[in-house]
Backbone bond lengths (Angstrom), bond angles and torsions (degrees), N, CA, C in turn:
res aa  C-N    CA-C-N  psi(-1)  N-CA   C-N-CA  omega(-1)  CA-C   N-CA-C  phi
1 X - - - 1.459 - - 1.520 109.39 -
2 X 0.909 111.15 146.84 1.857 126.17 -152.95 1.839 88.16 -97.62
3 X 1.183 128.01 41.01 1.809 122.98 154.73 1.871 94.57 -119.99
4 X 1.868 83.05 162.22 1.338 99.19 -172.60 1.310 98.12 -102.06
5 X 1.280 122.23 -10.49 1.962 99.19 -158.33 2.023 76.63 -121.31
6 X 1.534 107.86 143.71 1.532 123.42 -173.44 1.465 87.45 -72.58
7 X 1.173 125.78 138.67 1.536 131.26 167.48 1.897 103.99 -127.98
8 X 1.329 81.06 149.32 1.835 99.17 -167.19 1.492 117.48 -46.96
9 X 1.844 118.69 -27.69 1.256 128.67 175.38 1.752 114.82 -60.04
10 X 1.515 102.61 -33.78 1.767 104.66 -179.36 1.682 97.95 -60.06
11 X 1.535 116.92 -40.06 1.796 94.81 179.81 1.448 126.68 -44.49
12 X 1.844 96.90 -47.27 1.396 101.11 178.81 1.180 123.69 -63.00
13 X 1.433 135.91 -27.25 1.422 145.58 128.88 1.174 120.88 -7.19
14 X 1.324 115.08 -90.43 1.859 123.43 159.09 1.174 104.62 -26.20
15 X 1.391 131.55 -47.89 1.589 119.75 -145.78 1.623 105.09 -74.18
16 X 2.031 100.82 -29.06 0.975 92.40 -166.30 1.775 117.23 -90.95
17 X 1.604 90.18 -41.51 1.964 90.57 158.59 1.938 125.24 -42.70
18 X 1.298 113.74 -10.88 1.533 123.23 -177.08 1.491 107.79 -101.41
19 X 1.731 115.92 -13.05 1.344 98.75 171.52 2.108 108.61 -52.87
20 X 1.347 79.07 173.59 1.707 104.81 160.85 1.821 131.95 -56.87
21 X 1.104 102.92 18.86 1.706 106.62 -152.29 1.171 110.55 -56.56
22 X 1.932 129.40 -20.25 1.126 125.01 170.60 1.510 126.83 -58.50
23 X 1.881 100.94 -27.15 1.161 114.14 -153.89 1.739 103.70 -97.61
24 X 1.391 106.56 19.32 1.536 117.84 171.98 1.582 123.98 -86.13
25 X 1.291 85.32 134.51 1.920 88.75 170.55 1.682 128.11 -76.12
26 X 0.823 133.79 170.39 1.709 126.22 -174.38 1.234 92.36 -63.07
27 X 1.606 131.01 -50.02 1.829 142.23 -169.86 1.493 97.45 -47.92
28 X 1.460 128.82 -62.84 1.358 133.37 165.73 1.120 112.33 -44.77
29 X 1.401 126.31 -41.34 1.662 117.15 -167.76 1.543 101.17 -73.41
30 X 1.300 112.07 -30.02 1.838 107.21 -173.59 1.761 87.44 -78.58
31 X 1.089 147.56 -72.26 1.267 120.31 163.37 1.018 119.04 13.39
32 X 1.511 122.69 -114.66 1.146 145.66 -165.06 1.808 122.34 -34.30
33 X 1.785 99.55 -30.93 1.518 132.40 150.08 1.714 118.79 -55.52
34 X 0.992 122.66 -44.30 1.775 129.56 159.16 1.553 97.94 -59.52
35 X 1.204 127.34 -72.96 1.421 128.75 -174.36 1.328 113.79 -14.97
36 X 1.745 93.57 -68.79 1.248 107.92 -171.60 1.284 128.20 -63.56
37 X 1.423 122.71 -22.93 1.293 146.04 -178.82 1.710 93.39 -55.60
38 X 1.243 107.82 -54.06 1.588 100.94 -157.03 1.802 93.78 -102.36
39 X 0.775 139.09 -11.60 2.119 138.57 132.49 1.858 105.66 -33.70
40 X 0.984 123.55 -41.73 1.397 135.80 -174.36 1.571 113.32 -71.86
41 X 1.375 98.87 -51.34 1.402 96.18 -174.22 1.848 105.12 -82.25
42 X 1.325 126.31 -38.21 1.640 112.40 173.47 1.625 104.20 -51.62
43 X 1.555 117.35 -37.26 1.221 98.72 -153.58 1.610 102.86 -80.45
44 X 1.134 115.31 -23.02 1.696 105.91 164.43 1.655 120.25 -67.20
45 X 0.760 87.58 -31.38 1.929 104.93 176.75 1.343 106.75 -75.43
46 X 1.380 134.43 -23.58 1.520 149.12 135.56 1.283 110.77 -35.73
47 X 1.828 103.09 -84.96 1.455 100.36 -171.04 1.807 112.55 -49.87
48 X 1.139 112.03 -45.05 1.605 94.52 -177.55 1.353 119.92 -59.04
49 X 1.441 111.13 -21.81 1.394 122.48 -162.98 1.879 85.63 -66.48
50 X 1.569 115.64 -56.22 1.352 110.67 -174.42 1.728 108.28 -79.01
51 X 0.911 159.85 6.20 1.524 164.28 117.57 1.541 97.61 -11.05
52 X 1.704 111.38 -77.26 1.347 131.25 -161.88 1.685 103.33 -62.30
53 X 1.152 115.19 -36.02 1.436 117.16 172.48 1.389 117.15 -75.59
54 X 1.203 109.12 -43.18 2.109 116.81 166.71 1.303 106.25 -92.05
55 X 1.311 142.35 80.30 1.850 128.46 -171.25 1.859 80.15 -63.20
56 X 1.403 123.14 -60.27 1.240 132.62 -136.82 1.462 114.18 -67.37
57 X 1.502 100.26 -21.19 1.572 117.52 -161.62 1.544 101.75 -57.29
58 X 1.335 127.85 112.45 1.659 137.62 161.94 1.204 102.59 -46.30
59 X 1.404 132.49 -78.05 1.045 157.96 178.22 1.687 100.34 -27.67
60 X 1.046 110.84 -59.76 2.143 113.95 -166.73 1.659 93.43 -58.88
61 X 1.707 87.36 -45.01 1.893 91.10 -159.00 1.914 90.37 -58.18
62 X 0.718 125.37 -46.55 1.774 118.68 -168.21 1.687 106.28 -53.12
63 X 1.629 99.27 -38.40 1.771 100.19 -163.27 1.692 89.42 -68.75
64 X 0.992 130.16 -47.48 1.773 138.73 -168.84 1.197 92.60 -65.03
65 X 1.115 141.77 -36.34 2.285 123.88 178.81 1.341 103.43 -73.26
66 X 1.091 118.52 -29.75 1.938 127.41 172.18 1.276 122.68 -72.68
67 X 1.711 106.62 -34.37 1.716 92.35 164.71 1.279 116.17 -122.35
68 X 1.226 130.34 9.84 1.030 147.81 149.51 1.467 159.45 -108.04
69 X 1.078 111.34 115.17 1.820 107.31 -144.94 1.303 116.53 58.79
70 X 1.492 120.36 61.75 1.157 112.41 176.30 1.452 103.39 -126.44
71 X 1.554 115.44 -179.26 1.389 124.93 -175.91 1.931 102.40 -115.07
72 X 1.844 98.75 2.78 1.451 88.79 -153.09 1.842 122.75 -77.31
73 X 1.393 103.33 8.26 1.633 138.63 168.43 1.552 110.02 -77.34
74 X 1.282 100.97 -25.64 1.926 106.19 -159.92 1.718 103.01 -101.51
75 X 1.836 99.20 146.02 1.120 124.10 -7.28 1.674 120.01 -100.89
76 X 1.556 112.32 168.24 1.334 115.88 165.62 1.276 123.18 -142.66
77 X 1.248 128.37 140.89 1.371 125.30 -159.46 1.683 123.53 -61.10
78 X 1.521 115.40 128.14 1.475 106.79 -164.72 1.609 121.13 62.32
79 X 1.043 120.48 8.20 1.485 136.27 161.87 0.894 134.77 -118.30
80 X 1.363 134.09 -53.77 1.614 129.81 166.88 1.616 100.36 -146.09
81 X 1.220 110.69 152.02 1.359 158.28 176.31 1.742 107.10 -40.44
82 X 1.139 125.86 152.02 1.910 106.22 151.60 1.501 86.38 -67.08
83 X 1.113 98.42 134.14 1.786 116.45 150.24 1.172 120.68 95.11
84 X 1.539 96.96 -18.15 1.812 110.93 -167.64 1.356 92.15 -52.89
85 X 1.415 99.36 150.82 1.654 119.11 165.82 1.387 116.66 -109.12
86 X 1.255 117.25 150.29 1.824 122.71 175.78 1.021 106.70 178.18
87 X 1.663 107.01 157.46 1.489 112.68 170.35 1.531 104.14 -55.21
88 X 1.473 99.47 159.40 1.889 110.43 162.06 1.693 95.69 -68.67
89 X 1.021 138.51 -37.04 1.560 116.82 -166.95 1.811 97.52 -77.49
90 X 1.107 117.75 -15.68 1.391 136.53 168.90 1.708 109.61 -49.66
91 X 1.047 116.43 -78.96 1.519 149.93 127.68 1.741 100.06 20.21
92 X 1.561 98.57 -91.68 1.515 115.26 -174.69 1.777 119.74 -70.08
93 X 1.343 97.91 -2.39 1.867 104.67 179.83 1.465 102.69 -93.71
94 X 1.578 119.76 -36.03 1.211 135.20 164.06 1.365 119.45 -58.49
95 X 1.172 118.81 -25.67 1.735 143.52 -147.63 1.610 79.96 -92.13
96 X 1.431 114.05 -46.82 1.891 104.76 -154.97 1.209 108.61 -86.38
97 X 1.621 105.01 -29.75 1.527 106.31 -172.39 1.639 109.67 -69.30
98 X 1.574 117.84 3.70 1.514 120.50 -170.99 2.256 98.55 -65.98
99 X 1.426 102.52 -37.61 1.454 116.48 -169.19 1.280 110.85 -118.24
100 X 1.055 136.08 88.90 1.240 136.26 139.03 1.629 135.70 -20.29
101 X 1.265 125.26 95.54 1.059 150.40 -159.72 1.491 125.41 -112.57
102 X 1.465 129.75 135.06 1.772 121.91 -168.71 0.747 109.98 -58.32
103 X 1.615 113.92 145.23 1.664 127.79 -176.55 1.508 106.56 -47.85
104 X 1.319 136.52 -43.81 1.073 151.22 -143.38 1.525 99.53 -88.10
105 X 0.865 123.83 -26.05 1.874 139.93 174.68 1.248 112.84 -81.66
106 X 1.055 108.82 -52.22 1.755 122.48 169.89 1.764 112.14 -70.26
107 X 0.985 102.91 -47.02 1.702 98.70 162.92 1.566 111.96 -58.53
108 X 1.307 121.08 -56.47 1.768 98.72 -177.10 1.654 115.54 -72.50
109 X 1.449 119.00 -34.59 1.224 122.96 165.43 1.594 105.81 -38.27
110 X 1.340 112.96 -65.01 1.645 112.33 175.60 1.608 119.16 -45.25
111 X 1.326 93.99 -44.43 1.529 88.39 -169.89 2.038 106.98 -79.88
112 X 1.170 117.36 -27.67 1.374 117.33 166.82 1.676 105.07 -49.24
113 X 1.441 105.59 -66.70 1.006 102.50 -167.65 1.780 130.18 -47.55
114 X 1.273 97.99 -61.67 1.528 104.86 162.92 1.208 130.33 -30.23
115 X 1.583 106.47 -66.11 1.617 107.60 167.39 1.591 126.49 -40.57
116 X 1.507 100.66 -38.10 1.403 126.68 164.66 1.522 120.98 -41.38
117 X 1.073 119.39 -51.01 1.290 138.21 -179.19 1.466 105.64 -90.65
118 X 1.436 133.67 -42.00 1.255 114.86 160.69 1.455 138.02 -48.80
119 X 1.639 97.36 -42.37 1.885 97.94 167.01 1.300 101.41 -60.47
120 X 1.471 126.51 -64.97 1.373 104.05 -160.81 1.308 135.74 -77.23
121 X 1.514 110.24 24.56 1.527 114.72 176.17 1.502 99.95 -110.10
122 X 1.460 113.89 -3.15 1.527 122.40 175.95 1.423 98.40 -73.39
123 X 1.458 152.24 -31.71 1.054 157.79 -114.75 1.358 98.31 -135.85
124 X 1.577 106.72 125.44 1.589 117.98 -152.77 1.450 107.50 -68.86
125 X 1.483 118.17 133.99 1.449 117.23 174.09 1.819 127.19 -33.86
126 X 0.892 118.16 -51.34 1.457 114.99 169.11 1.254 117.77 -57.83
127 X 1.279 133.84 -36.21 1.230 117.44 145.57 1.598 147.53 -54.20
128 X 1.431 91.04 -30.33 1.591 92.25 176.30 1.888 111.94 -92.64
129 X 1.442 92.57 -8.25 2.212 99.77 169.96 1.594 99.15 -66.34
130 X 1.554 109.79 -33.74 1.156 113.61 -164.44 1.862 119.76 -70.05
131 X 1.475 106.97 -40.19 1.078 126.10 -168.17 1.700 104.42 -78.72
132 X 1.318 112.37 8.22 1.562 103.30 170.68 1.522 100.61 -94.74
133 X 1.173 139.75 -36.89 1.525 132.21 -179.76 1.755 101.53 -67.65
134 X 1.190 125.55 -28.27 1.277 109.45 -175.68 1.930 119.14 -98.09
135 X 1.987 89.51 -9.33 1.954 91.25 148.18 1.586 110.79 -76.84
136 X 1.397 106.81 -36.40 1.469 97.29 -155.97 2.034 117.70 -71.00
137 X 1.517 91.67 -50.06 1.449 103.02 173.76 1.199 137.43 -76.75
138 X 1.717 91.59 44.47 1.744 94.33 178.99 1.430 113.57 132.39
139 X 1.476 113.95 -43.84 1.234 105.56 167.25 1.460 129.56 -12.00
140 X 2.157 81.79 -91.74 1.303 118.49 -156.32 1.797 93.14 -45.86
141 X 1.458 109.81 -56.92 1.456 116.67 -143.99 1.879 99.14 -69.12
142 X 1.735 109.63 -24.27 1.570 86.21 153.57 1.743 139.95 -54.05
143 X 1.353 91.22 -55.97 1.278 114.64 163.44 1.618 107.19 -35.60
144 X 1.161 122.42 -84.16 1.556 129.79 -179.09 1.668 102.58 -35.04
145 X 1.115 114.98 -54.32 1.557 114.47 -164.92 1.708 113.94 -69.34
146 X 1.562 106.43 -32.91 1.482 113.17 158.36 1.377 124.68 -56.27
147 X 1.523 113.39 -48.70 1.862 126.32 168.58 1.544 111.23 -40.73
148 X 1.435 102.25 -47.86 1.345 121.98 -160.26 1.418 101.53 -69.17
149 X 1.585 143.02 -14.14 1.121 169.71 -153.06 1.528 97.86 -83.88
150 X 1.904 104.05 -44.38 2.116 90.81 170.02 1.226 98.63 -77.67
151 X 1.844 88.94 168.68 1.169 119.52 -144.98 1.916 98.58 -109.78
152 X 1.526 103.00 -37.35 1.341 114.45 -161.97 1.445 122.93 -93.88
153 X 1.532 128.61 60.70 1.553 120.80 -162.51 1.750 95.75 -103.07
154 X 1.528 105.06 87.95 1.478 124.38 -161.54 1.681 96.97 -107.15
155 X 1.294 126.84 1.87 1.722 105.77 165.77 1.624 82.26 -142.81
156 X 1.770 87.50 -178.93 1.653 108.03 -168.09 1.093 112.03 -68.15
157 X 1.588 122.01 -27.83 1.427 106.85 159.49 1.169 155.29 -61.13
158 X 1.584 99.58 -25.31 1.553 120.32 161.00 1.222 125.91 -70.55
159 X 1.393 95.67 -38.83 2.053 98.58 174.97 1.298 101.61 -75.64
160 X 1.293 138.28 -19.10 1.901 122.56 -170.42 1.459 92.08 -71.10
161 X 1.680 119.67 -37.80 1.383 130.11 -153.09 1.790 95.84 -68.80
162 X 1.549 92.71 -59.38 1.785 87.50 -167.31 1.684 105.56 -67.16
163 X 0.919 119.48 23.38 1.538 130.82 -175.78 1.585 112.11 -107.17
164 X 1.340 96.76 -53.82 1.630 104.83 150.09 0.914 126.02 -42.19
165 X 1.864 136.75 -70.42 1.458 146.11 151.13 1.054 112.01 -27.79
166 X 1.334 141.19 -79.90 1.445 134.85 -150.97 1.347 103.71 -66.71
167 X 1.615 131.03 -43.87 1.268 122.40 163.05 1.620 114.76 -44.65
168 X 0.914 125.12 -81.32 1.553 141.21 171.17 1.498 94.49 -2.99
169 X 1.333 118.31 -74.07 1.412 125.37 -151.13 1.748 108.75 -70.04
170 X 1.516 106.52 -24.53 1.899 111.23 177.08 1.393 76.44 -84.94
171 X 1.483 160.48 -56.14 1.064 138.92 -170.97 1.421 123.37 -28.57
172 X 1.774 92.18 -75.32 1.969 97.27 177.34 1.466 122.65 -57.16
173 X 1.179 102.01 -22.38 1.852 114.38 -159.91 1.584 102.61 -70.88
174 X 1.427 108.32 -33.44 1.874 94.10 -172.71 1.525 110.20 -59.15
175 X 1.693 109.31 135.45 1.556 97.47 -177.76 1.443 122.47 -61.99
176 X 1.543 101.44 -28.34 1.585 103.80 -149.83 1.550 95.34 -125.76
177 X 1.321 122.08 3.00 1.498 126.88 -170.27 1.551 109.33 -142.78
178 X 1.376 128.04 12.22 0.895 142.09 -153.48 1.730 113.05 -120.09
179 X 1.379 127.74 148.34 1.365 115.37 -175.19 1.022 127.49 -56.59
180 X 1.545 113.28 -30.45 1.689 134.10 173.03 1.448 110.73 -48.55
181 X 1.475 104.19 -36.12 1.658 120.62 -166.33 1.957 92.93 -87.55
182 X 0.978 133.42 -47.52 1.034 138.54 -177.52 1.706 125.84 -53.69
183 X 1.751 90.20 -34.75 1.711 101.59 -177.71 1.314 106.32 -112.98
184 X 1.186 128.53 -8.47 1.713 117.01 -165.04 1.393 117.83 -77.59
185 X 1.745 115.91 -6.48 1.471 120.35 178.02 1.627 102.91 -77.54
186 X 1.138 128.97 29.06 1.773 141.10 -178.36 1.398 101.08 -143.49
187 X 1.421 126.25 102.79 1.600 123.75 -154.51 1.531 84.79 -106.36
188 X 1.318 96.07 132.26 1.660 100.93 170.23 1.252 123.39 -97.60
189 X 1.529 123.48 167.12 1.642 102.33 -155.13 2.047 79.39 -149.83
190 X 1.435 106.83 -173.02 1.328 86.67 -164.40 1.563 111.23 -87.95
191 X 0.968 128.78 34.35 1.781 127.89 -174.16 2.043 80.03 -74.00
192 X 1.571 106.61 -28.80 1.634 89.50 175.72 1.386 128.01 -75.19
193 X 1.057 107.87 6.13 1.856 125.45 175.19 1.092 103.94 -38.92
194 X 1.898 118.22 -69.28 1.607 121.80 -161.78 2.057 105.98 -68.82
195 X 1.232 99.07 -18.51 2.021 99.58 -174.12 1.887 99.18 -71.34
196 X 1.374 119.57 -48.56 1.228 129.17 164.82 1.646 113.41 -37.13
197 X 1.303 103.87 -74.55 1.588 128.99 -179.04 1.490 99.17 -17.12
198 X 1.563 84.09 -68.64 1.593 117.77 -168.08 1.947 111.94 -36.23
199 X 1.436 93.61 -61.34 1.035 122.77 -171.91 1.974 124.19 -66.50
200 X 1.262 102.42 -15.31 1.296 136.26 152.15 1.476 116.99 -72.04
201 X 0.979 117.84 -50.56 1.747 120.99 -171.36 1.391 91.29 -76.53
202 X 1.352 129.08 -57.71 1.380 122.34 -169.66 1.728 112.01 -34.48
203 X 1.108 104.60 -58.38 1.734 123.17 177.13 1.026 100.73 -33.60
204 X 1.571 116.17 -77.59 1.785 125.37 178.67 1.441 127.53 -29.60
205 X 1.329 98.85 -64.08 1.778 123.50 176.89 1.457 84.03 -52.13
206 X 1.585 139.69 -86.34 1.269 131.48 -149.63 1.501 121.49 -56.04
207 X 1.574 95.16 -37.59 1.822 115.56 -174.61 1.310 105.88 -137.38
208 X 2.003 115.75 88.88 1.020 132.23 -167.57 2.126 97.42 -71.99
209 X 1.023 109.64 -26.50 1.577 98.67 175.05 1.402 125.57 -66.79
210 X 1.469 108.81 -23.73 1.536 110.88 166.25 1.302 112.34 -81.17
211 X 1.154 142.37 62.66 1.501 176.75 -121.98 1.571 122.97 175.09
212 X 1.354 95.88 -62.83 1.650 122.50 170.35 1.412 107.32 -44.51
């Protein structure tokens, strides 16, 4: 990540690239797939949050055609279209309905999630404008590259997912053409601590073995 001074949010970072992710089952991996579902939707609800704070920003407006209303996911089977456009949280709502799963799974997944999204819409806008340069430039694509660490994406839901990731990560990775490159002129500082935090517990709550 393109800052000079270590700030307290990279732990939560580490904490989360150091889970166990090898040591997950496909059942965990659709887990960790709910998680993300509702990680997807703050972080668009982020980026606009920082849009509305930069109207002017060139740069924001480019990162928002990339994750939003875009085709740049498409196509994938039972998910999008050649060409189709959609949000990425678009993407991952489509992503779950590939596997059908017990009511009873989907109810706590729901209820994690929600709660999930309630703290972090509690959490003052400048902070959460903030927390898109510190998904985009490096974060996320640690994160992704740790996920990417299982081994077993054995139904259609898992492959749409690691399809998601591996895109994602050539996303952030370009230096100079890349989302990282797009958001990092907005230096984030740790008011993004609690969006991280946050974003850690979700994992847990959904996939109590990445705990272990």
């Amino acid at each position: 990540m393109n800052v000079t001074e270590k700030l307290q949010y990279h732990r939560a970072i580490d904490e989360i690239c150091e889970m166990n992710w090898q040591g997950l089952t496909s059942q965990d991996m659709i887990g960790v797939a709910w998680a993300y579902y509702y990680f997807s939707i703050q972080f668009r609800e982020n980026l606009q949050i920082a849009r509305a704070l930069h109207p002017n920003d060139d740069n924001l407006k480019h990162l928002e055609r990339e994750e939003c209303d875009t085709d740049n996911l498409s196509p994938w089977p039972g998910v999008a279209e050649i060409g189709e456009k959609m949000n990425h949280d678009e993407y991952m709502r489509r992503t779950l309905e590939l596997l059908p799963i017990e009511a009873s799974k989907v109810e706590h997944y729901t209820s994690v999630g929600e709660a999930y999204l309630a703290y972090v819409r509690g959490i003052d806008r400048t902070s959460r404008a903030l927390s898109i340069t510190s998904y985009e430039d490096g974060g996320l694509e640690k994160v992704f590259t740790a996920i990417l660490e299982f081994g077993n994406w054995n139904n259609s839901l898992l492959r749409s997912f690691e399809h998601f990731l591996v895109e994602h990560v050539r996303f952030d990775s370009d230096p100079d053409q890349g989302h990282g490159a797009l958001s990092r002129h907005i230096k984030p500082d740790d008011r993004v601590l609690p969006l991280w935090d946050a974003f850690k517990d979700i994992f847990v709550a959904c996939v109590p073995r990445l705990a272990a």
